[in-house]
C-alpha positions in Angstrom: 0.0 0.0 0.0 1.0 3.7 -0.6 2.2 6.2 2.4 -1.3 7.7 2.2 -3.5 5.1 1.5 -6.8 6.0 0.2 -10.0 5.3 2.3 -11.7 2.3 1.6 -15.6 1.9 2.3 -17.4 -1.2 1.0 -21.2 -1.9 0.6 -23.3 -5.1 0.5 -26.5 -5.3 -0.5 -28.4 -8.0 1.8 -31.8 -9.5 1.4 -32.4 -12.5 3.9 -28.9 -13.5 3.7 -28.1 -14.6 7.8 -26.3 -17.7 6.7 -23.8 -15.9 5.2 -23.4 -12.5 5.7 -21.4 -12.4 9.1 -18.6 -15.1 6.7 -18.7 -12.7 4.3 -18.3 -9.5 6.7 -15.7 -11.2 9.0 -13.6 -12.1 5.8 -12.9 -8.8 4.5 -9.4 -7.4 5.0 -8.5 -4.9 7.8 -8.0 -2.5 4.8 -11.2 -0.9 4.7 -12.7 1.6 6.5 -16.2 0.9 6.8 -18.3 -1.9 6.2 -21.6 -0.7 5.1 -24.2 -3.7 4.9 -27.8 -2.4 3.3 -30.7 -4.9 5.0 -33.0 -4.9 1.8 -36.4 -6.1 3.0 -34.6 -8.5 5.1 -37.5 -11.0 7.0 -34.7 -13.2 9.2 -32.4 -11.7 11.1 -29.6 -10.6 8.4 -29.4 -7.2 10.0 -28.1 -8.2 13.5 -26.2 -10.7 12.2 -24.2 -8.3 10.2 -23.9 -5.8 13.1 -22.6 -8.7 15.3 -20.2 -9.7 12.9 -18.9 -5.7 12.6 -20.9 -3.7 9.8 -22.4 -0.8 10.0 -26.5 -1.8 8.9 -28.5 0.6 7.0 -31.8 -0.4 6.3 -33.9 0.2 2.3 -36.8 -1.4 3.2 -37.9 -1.3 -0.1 -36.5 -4.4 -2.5 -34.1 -3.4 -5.1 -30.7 -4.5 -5.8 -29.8 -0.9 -7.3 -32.0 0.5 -4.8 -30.1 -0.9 -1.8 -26.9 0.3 -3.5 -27.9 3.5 -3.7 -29.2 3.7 -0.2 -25.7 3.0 0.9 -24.2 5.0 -1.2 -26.5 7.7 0.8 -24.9 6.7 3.7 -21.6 7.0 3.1 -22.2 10.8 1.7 -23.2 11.7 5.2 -19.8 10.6 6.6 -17.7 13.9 7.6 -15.0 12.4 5.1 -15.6 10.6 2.2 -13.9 7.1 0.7 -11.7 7.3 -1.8 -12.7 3.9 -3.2 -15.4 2.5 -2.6 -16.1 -1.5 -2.7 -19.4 -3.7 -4.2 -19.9 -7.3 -3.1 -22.8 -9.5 -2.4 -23.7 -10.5 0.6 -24.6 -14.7 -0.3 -20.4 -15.7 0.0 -20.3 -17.0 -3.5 -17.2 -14.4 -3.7 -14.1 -14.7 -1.9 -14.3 -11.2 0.4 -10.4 -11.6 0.7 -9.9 -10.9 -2.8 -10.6 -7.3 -1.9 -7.0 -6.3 -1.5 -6.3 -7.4 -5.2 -9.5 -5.9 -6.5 -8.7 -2.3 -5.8 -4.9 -2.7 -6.4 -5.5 -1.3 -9.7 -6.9 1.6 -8.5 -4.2 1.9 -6.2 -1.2 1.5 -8.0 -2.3 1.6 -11.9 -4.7 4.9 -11.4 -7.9 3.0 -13.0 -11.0 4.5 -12.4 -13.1 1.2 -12.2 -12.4 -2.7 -11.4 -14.5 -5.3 -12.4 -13.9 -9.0 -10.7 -14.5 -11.2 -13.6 -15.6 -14.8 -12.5 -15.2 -15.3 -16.1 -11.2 -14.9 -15.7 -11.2 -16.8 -12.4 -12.3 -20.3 -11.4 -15.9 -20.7 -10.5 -16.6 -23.8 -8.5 -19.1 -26.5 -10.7 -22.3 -25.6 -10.1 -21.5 -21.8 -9.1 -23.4 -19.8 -11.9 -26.5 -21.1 -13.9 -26.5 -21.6 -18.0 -28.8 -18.5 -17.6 -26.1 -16.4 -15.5 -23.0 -17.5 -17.9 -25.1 -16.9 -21.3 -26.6 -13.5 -20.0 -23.2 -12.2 -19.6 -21.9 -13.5 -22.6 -24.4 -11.8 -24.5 -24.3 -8.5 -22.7 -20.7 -8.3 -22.9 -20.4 -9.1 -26.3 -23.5 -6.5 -26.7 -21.3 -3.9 -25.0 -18.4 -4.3 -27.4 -20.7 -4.1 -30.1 -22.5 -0.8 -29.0 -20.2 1.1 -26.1 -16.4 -0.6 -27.9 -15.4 -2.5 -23.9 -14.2 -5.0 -23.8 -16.1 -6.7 -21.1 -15.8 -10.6 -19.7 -18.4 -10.4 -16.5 -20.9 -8.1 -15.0 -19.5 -9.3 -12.0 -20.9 -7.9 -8.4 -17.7 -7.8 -6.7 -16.0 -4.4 -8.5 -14.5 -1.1 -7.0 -14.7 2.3 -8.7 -13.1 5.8 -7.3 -15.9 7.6 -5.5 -15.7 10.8 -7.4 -15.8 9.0 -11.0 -19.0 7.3 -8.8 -20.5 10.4 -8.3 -19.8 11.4 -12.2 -21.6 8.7 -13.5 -25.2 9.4 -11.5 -26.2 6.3 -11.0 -29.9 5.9 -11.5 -30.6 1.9 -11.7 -33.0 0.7 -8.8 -32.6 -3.1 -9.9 -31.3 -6.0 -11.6 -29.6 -3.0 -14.3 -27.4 -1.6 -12.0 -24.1 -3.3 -12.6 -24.4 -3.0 -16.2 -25.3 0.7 -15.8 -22.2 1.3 -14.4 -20.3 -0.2 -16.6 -22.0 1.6 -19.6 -21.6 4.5 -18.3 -17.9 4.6 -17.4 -17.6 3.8 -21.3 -19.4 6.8 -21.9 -17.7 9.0 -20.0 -14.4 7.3 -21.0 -13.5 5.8 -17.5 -10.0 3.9 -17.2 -11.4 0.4 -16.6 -9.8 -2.9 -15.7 -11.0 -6.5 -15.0 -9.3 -8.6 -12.7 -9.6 -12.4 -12.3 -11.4 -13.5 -8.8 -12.8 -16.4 -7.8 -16.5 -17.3 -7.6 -18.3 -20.2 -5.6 -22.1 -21.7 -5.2 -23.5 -19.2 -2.8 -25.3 -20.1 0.4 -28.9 -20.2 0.3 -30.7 -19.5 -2.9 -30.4 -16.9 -5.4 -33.3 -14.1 -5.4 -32.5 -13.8 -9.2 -31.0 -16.8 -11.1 -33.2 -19.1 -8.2 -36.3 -18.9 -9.7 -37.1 -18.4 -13.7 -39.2 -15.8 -13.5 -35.9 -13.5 -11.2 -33.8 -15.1 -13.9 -35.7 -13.5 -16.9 -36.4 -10.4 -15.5 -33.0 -9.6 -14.5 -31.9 -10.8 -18.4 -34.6 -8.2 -19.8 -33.6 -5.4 -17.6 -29.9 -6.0 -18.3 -30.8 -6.0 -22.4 -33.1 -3.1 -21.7 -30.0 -1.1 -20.7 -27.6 -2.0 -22.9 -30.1 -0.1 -25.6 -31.4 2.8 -23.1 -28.1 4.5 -23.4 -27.1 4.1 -26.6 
């Protein structure tokens, strides 16, 4: 790390996740500031268990994957000092939250704006993502070339983006578009990007989205729907 390292926040959306969200707080390296888990419309006890396990809880009570994102981005804006990176993972532990360190080096050392973890560069456990999941990103990011000219593998959750560029790309998304969202728009504004290999395993519990066909397809049509709303 630098003489000055820059503050590192990170935020995790959580809807009924208490299996796995303390692994998945407890797990992240001593190298971030805050810890800001957003309890999305949780119905167990996902919120205390965070707390317990050291994260700051905010609560959306409304359900929204973009929505709970934004809500911590909220958050943080309220903090006397701001991050200087700040950090997106999920809360189910299908990523590896010790990865972290390697996620923002980029940012760190290289200068780039935004980080994608790419499970398609890493190894994914059997199992890990659905035939839906791995054809809904090859098509997006091969949709992306096409349209935006990235050069895209993933629309991985686990990513980490300067907060000022953040702020410059007004993020809007209150769903299952957010992560492409961000990644269109840091082509549009010509953000320094990188993707970096992580690791990826079967999460705990099942998936809100690629669990059930009907998450699985709306998440696909509001990811397409993107890809051509800011062309």
């Amino acid at each position: 790390m630098p003489n000055n390292p820059p503050i590192i926040d990170v935020i995790i959306p959580a809807n009924n996740e208490e299996q796995s969200i303390g692994h998945v707080v407890r797990e992240i390296p001593g190298i971030v500031r805050s810890i800001v888990v957003v309890n999305n419309n949780s119905t167990d006890t996902t919120a205390e268990v965070a707390r317990q396990a050291g994260a700051e809880v905010v609560d959306e009570p409304i359900k929204g994957y973009g929505r709970a994102c934004l809500r911590g981005i909220a958050y943080l804006l309220n903090k006397e000092t701001p991050p200087g990176i700040l950090v997106f993972l999920d809360g189910d532990y299908s990523d590896y939250p010790g990865e972290l360190e390697k996620v923002v080096a980029p940012i760190i050392h290289q200068n780039v704006d935004l980080v994608i973890g790419s499970r398609e560069l890493g190894i994914k456990e059997p199992g890990a993502m659905t035939f839906p999941q791995v054809f809904g990103n090859w098509l997006s990011t091969r949709l992306m070339f096409v349209f935006y000219g990235v050069k895209y593998s993933d629309l991985g959750p686990f990513r980490a983006i300067k907060w000022e560029k953040l702020q410059i790309l007004n993020m809007v998304d209150q769903n299952f578009g957010w992560t492409i969202e961000m990644q269109i728009k840091a082509a549009k504004h010509g953000l320094q990007y990188r993707e970096i290999p992580v690791n990826y395993k079967k999460r705990i519990g099942t998936s809100k989205v690629s669990g059930t066909v009907k998450g699985t397809f709306m998440a696909g049509y509001k990811i397409i729907l993107t890809i051509f709303k800011y062309l």
